[in-house]
mmCIF file of the N, C-alpha and C atoms, coordinates in Angstrom:
data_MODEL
# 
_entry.id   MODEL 
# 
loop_
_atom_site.group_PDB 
_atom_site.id 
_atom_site.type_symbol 
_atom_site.label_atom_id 
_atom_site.label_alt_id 
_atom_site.label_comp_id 
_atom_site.label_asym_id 
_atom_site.label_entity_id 
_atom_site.label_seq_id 
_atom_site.pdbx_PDB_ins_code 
_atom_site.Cartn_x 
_atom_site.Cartn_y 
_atom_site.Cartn_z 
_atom_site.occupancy 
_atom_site.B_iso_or_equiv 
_atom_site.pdbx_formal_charge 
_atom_site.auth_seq_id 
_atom_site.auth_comp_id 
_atom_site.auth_asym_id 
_atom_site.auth_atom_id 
_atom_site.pdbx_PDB_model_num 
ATOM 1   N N  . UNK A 1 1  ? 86.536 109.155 89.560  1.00 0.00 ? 1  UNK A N  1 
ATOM 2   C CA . UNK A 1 1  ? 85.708 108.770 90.671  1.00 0.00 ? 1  UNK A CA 1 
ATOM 3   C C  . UNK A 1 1  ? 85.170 110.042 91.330  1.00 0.00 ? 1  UNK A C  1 
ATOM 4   N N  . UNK A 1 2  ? 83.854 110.198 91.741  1.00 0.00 ? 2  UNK A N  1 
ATOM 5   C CA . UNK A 1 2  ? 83.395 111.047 92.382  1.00 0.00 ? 2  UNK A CA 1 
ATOM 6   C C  . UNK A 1 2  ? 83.948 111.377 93.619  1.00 0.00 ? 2  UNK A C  1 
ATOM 7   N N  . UNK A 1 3  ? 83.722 112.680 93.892  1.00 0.00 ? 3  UNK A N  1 
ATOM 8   C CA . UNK A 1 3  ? 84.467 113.052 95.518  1.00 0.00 ? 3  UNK A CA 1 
ATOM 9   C C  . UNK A 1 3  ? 83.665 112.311 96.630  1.00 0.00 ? 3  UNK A C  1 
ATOM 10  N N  . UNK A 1 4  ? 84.476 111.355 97.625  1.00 0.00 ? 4  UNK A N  1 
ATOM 11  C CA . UNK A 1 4  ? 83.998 110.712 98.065  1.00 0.00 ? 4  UNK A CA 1 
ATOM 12  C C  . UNK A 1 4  ? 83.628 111.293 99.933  1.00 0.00 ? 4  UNK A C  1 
ATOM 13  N N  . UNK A 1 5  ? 84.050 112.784 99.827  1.00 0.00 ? 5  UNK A N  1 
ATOM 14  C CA . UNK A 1 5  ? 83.810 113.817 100.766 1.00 0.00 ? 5  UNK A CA 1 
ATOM 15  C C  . UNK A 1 5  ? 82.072 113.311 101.301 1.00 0.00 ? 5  UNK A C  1 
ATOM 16  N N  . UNK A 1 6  ? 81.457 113.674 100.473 1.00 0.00 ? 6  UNK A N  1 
ATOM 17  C CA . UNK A 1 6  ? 79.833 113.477 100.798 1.00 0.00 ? 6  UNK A CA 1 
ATOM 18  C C  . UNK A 1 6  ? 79.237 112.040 101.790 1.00 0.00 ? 6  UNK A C  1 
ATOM 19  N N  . UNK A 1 7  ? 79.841 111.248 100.856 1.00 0.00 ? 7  UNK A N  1 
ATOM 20  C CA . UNK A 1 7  ? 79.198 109.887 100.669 1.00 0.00 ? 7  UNK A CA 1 
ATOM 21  C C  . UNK A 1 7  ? 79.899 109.605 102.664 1.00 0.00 ? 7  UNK A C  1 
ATOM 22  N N  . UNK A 1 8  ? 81.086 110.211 102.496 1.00 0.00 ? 8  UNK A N  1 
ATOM 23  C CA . UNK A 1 8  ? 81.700 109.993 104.245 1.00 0.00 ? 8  UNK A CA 1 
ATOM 24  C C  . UNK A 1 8  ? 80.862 110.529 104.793 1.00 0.00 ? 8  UNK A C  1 
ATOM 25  N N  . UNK A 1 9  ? 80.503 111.447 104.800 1.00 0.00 ? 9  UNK A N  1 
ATOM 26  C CA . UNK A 1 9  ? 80.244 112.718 105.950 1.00 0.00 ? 9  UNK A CA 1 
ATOM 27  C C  . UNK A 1 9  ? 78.735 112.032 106.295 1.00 0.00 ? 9  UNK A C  1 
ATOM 28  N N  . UNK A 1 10 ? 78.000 111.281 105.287 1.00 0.00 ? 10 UNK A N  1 
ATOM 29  C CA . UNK A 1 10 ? 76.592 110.662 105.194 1.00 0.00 ? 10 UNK A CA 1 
ATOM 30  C C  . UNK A 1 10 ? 76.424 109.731 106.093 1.00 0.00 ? 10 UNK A C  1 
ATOM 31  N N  . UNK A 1 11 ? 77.614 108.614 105.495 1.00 0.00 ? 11 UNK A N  1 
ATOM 32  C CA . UNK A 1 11 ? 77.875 107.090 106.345 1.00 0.00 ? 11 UNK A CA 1 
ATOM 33  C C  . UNK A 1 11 ? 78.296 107.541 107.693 1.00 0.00 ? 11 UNK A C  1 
ATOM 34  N N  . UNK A 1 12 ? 79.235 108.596 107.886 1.00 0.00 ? 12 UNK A N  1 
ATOM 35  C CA . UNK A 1 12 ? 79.966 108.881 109.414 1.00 0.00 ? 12 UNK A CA 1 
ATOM 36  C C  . UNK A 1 12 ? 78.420 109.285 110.412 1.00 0.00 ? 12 UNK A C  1 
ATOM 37  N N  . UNK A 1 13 ? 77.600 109.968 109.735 1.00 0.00 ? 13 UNK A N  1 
ATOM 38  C CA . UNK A 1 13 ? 76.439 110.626 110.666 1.00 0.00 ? 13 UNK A CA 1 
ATOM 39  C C  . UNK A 1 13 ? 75.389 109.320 110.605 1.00 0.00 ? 13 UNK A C  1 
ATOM 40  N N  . UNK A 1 14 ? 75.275 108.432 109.319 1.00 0.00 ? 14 UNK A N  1 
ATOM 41  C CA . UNK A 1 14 ? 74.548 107.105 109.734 1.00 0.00 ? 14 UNK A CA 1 
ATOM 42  C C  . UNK A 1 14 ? 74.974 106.318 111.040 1.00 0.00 ? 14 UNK A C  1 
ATOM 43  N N  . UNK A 1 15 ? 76.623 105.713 111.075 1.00 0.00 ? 15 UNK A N  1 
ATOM 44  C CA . UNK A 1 15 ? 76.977 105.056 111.660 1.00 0.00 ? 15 UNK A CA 1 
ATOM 45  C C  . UNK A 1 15 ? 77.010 105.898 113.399 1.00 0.00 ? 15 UNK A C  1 
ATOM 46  N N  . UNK A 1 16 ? 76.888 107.064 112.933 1.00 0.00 ? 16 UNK A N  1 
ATOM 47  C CA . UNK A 1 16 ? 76.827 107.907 114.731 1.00 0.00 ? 16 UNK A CA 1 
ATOM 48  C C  . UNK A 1 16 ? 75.247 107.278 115.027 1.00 0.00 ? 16 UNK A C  1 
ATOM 49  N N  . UNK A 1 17 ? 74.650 107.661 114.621 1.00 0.00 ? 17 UNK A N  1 
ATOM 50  C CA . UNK A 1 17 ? 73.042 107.280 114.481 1.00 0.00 ? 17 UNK A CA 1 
ATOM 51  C C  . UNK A 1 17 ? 73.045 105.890 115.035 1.00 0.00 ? 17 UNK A C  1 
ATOM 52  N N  . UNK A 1 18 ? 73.474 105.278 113.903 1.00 0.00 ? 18 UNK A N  1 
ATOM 53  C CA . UNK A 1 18 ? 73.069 103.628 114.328 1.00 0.00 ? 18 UNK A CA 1 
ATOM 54  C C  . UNK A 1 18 ? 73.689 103.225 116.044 1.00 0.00 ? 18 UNK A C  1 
ATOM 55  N N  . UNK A 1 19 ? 74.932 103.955 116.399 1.00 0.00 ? 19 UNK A N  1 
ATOM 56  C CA . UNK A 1 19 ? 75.897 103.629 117.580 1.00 0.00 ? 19 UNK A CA 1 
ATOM 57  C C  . UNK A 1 19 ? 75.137 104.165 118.483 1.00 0.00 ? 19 UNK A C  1 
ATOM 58  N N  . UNK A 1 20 ? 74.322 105.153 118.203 1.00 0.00 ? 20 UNK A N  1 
ATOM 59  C CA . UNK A 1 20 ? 73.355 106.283 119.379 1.00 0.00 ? 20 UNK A CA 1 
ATOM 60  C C  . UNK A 1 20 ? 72.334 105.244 119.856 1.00 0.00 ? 20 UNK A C  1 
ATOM 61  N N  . UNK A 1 21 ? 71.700 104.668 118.910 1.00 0.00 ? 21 UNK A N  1 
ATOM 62  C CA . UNK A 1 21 ? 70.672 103.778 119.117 1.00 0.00 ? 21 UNK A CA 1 
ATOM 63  C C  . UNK A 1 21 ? 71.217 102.527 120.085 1.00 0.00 ? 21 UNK A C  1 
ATOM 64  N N  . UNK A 1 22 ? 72.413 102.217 119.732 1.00 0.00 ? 22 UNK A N  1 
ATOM 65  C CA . UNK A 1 22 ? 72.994 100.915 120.366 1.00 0.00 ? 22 UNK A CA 1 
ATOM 66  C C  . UNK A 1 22 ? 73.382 101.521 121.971 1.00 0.00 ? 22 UNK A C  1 
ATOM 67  N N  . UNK A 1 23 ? 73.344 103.216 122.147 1.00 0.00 ? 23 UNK A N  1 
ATOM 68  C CA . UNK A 1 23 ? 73.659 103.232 123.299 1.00 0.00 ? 23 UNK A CA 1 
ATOM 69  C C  . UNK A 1 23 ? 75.371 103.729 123.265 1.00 0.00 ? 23 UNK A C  1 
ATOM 70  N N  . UNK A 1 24 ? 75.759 104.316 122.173 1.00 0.00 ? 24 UNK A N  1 
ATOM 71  C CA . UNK A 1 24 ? 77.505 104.083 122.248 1.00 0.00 ? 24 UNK A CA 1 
ATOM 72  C C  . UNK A 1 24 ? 77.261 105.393 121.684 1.00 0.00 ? 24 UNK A C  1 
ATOM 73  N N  . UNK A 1 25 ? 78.049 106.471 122.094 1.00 0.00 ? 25 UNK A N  1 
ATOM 74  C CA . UNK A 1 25 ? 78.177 107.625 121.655 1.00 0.00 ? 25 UNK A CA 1 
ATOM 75  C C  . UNK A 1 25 ? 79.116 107.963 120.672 1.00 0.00 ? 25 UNK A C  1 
ATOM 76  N N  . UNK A 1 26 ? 79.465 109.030 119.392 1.00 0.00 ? 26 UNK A N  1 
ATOM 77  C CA . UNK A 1 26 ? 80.305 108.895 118.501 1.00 0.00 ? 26 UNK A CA 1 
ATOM 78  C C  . UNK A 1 26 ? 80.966 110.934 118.737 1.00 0.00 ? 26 UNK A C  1 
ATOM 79  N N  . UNK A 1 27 ? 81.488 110.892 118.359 1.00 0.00 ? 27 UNK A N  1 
ATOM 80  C CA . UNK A 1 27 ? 81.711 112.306 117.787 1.00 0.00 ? 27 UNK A CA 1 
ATOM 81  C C  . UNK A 1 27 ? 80.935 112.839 116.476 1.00 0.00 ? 27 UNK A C  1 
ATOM 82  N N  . UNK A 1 28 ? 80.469 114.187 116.667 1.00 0.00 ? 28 UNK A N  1 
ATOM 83  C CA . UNK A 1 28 ? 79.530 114.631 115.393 1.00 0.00 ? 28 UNK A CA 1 
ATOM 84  C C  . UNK A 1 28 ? 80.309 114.899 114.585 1.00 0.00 ? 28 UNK A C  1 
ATOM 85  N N  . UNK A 1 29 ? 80.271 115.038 113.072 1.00 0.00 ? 29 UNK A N  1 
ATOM 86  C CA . UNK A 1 29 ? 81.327 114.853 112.086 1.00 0.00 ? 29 UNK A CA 1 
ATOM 87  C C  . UNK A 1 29 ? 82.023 116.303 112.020 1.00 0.00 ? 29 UNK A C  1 
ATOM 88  N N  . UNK A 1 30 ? 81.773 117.087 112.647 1.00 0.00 ? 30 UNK A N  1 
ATOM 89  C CA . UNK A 1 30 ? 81.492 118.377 112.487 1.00 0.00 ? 30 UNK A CA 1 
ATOM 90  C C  . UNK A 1 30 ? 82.870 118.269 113.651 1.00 0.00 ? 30 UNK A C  1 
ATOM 91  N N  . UNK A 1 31 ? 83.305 117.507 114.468 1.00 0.00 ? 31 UNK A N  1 
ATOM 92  C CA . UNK A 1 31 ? 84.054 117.722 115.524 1.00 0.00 ? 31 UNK A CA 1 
ATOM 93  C C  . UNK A 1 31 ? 85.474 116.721 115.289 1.00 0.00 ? 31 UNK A C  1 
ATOM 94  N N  . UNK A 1 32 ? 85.121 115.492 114.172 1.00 0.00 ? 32 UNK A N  1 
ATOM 95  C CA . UNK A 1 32 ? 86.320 114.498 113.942 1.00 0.00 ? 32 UNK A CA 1 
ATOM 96  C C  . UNK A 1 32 ? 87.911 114.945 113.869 1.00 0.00 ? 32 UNK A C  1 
ATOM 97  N N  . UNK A 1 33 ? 88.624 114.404 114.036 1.00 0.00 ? 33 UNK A N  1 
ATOM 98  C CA . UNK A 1 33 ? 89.577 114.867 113.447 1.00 0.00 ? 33 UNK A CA 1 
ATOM 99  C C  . UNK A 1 33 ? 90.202 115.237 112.469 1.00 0.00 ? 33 UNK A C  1 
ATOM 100 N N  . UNK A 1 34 ? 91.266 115.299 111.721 1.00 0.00 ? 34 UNK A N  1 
ATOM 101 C CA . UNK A 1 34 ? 91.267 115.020 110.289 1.00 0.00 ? 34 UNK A CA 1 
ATOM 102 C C  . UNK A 1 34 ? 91.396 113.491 110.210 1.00 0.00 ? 34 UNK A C  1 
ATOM 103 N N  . UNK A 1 35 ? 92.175 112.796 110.985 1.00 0.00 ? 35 UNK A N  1 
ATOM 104 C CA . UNK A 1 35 ? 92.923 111.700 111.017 1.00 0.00 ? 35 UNK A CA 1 
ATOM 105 C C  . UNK A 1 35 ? 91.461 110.733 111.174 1.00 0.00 ? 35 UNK A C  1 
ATOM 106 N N  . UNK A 1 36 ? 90.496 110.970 111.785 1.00 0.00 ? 36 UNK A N  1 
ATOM 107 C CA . UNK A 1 36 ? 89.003 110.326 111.637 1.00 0.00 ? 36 UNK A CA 1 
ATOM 108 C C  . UNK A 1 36 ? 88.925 110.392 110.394 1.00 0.00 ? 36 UNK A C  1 
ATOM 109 N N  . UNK A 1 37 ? 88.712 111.882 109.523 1.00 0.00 ? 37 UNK A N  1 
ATOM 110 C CA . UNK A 1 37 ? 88.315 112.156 108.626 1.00 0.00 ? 37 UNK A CA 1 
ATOM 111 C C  . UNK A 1 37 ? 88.170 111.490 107.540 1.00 0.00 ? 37 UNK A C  1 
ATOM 112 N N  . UNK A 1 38 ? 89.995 111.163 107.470 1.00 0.00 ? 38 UNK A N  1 
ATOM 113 C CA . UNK A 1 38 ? 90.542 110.609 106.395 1.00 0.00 ? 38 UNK A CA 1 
ATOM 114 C C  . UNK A 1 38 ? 90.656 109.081 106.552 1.00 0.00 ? 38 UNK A C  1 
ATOM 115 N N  . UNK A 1 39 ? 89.776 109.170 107.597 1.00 0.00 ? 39 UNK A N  1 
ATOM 116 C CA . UNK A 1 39 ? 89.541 107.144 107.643 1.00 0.00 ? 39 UNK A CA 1 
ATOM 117 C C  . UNK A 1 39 ? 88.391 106.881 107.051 1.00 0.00 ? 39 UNK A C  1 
ATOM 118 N N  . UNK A 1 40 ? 87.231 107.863 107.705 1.00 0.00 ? 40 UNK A N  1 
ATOM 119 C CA . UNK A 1 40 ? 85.815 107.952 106.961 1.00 0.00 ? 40 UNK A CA 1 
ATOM 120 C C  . UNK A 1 40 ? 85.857 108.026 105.614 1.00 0.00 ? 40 UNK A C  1 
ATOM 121 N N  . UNK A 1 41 ? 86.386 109.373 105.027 1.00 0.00 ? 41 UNK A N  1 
ATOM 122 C CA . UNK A 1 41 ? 86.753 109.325 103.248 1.00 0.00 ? 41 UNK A CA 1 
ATOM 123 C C  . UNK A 1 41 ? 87.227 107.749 102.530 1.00 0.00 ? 41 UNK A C  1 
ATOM 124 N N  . UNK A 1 42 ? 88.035 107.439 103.558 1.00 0.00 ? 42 UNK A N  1 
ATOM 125 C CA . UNK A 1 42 ? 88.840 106.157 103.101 1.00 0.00 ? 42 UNK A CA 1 
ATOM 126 C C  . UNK A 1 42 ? 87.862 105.093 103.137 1.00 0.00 ? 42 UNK A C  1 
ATOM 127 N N  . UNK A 1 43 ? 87.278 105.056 104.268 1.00 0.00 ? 43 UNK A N  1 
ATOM 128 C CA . UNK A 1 43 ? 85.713 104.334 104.038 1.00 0.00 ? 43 UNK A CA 1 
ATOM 129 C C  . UNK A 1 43 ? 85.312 104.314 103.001 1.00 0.00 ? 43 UNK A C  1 
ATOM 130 N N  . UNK A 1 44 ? 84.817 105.421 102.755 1.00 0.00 ? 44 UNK A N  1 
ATOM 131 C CA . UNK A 1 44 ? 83.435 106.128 101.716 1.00 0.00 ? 44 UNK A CA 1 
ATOM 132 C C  . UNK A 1 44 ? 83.724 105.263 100.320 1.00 0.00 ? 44 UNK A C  1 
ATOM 133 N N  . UNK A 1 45 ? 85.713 105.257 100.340 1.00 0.00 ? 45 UNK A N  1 
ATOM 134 C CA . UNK A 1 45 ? 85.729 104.830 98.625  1.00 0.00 ? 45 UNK A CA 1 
ATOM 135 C C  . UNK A 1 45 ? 86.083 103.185 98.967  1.00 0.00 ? 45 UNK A C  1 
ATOM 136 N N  . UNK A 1 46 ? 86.010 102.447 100.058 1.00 0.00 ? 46 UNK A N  1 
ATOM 137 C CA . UNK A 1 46 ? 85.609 101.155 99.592  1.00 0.00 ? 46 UNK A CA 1 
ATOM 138 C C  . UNK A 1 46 ? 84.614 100.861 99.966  1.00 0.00 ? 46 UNK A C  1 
ATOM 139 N N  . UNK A 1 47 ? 83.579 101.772 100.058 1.00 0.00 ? 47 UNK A N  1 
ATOM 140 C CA . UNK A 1 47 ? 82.172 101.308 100.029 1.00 0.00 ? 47 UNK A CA 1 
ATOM 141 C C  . UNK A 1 47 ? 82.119 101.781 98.559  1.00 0.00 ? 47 UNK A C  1 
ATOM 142 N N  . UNK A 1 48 ? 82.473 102.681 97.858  1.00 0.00 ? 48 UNK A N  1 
ATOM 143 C CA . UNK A 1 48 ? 82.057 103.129 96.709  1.00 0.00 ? 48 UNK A CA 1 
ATOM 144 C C  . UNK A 1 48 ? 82.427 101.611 95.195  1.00 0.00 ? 48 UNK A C  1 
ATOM 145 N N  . UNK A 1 49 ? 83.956 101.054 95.891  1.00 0.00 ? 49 UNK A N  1 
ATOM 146 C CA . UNK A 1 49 ? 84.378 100.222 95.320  1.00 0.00 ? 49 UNK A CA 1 
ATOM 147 C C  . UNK A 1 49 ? 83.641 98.890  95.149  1.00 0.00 ? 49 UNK A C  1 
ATOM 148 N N  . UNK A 1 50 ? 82.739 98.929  96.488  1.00 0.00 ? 50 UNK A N  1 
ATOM 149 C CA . UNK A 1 50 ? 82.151 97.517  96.856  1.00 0.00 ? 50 UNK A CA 1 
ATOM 150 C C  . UNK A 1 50 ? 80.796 97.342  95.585  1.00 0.00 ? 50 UNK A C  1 
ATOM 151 N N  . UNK A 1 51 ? 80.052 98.419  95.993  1.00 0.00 ? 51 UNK A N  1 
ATOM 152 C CA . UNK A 1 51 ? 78.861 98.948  94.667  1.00 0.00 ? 51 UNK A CA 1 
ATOM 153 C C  . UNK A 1 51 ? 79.500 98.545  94.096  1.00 0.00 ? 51 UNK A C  1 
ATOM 154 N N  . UNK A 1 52 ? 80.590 99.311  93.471  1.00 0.00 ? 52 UNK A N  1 
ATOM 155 C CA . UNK A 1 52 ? 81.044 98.996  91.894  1.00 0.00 ? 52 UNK A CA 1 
ATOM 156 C C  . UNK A 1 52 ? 80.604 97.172  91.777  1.00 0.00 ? 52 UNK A C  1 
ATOM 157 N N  . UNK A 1 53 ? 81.546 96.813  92.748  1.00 0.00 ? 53 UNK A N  1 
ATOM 158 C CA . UNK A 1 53 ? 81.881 95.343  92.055  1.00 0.00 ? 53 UNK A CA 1 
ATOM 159 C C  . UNK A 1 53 ? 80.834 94.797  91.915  1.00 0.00 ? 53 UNK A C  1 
ATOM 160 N N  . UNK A 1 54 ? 79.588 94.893  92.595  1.00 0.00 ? 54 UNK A N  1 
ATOM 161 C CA . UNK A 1 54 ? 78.530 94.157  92.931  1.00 0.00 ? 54 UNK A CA 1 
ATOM 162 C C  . UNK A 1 54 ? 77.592 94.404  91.641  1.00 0.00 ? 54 UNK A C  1 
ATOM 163 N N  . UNK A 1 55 ? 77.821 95.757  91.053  1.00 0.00 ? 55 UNK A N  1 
ATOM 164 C CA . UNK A 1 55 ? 76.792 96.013  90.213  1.00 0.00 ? 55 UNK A CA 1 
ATOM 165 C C  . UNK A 1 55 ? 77.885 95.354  88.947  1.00 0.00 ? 55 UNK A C  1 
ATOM 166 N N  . UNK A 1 56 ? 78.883 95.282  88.483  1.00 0.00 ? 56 UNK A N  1 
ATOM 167 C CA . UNK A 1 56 ? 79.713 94.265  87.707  1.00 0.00 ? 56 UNK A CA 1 
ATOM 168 C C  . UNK A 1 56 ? 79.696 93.016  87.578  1.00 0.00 ? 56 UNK A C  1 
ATOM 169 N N  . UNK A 1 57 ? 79.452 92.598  88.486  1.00 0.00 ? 57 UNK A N  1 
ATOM 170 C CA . UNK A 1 57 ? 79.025 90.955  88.486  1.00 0.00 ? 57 UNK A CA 1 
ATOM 171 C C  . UNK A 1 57 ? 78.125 90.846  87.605  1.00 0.00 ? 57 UNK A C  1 
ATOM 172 N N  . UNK A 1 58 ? 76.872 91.118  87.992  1.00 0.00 ? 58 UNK A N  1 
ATOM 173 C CA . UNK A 1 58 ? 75.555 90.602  87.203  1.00 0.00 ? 58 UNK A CA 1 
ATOM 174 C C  . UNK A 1 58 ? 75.717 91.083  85.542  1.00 0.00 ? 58 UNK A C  1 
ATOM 175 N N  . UNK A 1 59 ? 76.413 92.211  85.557  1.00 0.00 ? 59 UNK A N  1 
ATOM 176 C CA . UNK A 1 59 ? 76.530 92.565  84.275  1.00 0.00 ? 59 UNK A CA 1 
ATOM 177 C C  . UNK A 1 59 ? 77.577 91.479  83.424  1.00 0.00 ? 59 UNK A C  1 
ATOM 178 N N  . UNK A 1 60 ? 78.598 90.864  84.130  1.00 0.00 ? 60 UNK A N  1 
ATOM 179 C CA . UNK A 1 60 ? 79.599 90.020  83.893  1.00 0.00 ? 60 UNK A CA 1 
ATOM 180 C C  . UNK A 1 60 ? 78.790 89.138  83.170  1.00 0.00 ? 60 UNK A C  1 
ATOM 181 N N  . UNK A 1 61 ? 78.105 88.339  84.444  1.00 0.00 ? 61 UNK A N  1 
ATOM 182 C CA . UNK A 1 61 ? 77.577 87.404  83.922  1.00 0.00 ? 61 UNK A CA 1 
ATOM 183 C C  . UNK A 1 61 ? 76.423 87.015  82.861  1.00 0.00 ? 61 UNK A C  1 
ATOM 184 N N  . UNK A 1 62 ? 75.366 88.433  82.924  1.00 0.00 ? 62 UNK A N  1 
ATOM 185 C CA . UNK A 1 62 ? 75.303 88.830  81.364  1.00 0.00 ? 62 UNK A CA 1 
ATOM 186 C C  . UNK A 1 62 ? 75.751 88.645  79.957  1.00 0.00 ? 62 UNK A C  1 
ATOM 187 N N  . UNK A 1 63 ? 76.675 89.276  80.517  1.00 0.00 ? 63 UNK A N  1 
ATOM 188 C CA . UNK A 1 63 ? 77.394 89.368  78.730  1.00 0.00 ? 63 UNK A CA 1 
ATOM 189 C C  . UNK A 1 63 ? 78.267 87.533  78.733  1.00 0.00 ? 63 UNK A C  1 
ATOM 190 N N  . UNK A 1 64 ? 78.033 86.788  79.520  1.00 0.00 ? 64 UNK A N  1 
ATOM 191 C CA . UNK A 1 64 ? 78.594 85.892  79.228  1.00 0.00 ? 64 UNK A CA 1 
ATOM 192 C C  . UNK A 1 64 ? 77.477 84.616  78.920  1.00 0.00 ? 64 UNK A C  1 
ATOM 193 N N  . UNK A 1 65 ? 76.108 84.821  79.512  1.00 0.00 ? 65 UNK A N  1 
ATOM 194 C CA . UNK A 1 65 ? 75.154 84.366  78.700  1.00 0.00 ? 65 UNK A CA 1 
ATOM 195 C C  . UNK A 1 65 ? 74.917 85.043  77.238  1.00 0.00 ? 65 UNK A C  1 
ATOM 196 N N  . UNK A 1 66 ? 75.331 86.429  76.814  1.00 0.00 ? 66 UNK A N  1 
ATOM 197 C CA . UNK A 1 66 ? 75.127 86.758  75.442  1.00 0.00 ? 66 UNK A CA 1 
ATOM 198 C C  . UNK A 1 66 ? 76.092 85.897  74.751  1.00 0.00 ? 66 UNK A C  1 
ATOM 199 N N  . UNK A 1 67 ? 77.017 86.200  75.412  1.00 0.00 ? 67 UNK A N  1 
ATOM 200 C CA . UNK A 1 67 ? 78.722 85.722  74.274  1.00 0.00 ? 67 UNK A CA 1 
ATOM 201 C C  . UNK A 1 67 ? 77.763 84.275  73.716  1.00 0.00 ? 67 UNK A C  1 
ATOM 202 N N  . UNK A 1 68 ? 77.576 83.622  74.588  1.00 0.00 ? 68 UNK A N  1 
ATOM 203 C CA . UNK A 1 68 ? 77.263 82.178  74.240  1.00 0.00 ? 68 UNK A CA 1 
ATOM 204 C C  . UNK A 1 68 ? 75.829 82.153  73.365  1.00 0.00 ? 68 UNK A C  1 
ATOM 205 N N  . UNK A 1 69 ? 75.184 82.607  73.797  1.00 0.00 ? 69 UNK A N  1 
ATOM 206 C CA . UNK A 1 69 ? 73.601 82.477  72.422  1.00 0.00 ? 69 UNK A CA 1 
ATOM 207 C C  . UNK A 1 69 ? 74.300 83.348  71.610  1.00 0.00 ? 69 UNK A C  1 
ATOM 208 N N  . UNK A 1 70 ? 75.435 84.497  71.362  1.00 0.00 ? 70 UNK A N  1 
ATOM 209 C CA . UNK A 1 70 ? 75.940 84.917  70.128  1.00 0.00 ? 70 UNK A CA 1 
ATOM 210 C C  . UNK A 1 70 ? 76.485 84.111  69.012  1.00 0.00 ? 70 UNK A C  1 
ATOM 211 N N  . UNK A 1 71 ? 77.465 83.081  69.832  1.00 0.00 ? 71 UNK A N  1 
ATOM 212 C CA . UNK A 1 71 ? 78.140 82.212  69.029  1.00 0.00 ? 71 UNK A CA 1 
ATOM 213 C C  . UNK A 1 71 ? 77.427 81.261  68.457  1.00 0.00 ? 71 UNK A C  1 
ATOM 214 N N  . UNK A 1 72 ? 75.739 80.903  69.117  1.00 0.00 ? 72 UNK A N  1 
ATOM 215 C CA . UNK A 1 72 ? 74.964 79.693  68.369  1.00 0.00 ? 72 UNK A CA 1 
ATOM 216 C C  . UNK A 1 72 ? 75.590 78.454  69.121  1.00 0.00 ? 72 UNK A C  1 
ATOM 217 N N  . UNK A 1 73 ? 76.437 78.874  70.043  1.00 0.00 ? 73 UNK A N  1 
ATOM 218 C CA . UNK A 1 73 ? 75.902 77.521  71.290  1.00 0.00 ? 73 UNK A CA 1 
ATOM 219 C C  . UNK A 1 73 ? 74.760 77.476  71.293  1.00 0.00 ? 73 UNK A C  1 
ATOM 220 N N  . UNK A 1 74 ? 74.218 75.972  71.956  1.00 0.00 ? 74 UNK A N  1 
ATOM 221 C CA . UNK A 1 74 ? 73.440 75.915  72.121  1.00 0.00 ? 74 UNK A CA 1 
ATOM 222 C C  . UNK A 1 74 ? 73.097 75.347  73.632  1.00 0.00 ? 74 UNK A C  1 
ATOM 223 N N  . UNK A 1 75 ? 72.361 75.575  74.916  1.00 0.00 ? 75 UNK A N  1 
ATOM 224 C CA . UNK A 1 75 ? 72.710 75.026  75.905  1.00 0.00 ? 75 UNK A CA 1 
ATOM 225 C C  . UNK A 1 75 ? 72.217 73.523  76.326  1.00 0.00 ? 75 UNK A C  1 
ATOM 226 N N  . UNK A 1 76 ? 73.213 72.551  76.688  1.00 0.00 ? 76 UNK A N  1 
ATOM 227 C CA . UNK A 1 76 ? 73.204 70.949  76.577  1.00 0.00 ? 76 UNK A CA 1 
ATOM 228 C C  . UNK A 1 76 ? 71.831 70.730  77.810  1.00 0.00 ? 76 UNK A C  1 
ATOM 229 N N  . UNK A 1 77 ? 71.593 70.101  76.938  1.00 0.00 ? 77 UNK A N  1 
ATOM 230 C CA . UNK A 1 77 ? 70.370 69.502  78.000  1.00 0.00 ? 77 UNK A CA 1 
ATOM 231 C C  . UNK A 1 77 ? 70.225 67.773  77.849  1.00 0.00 ? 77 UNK A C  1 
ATOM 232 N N  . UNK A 1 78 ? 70.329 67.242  79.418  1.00 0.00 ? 78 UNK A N  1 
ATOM 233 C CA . UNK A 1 78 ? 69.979 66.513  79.527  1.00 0.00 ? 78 UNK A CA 1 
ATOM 234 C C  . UNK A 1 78 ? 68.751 65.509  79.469  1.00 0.00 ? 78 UNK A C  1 
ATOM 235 N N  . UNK A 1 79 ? 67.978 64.600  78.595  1.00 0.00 ? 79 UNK A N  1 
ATOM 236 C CA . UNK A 1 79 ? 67.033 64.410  79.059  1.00 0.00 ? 79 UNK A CA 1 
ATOM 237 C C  . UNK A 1 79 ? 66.952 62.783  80.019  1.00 0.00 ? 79 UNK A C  1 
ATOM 238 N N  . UNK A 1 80 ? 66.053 62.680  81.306  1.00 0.00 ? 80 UNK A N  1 
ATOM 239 C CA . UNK A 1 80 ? 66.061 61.847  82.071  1.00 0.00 ? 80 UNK A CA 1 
ATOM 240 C C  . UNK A 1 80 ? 65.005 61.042  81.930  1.00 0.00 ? 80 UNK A C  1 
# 
């Protein structure tokens, strides 16, 4: 997995941003703690995890329309 250092330090200065706008002040990342830090990082990789899954799905379900036109199923159709 990529170092997920970046992807924090990105989202932590988005989410200051977005809170600035709302009127709510944040600490600049430059000032966090570690103990922030390592919540943000900790962030970073289940946002990184979330992508993953999301871009897995469609691929899932892909290969599970192949499996089936592989085997020469054929898909049932009703007619009304």
């Amino acid at each position: 997995m990529p170092s997920t250092l970046p992807l924090a330090r990105h989202y932590y200065e988005a989410r200051r941003e977005v809170l600035a706008a709302a009127g709510t002040q944040a600490t600049p990342w430059y000032r966090i703690t570690p103990d922030e830090r390592a919540v943000a990082v900790a962030e970073a990789a289940i946002i990184l995890e979330a992508v993953r899954r999301a871009n897995d799905k469609p691929a899932l379900l892909l290969d599970l329309v192949a499996d089936e036109f592989a085997t020469g199923d054929q898909p049932h159709v009703v007619q009304v």
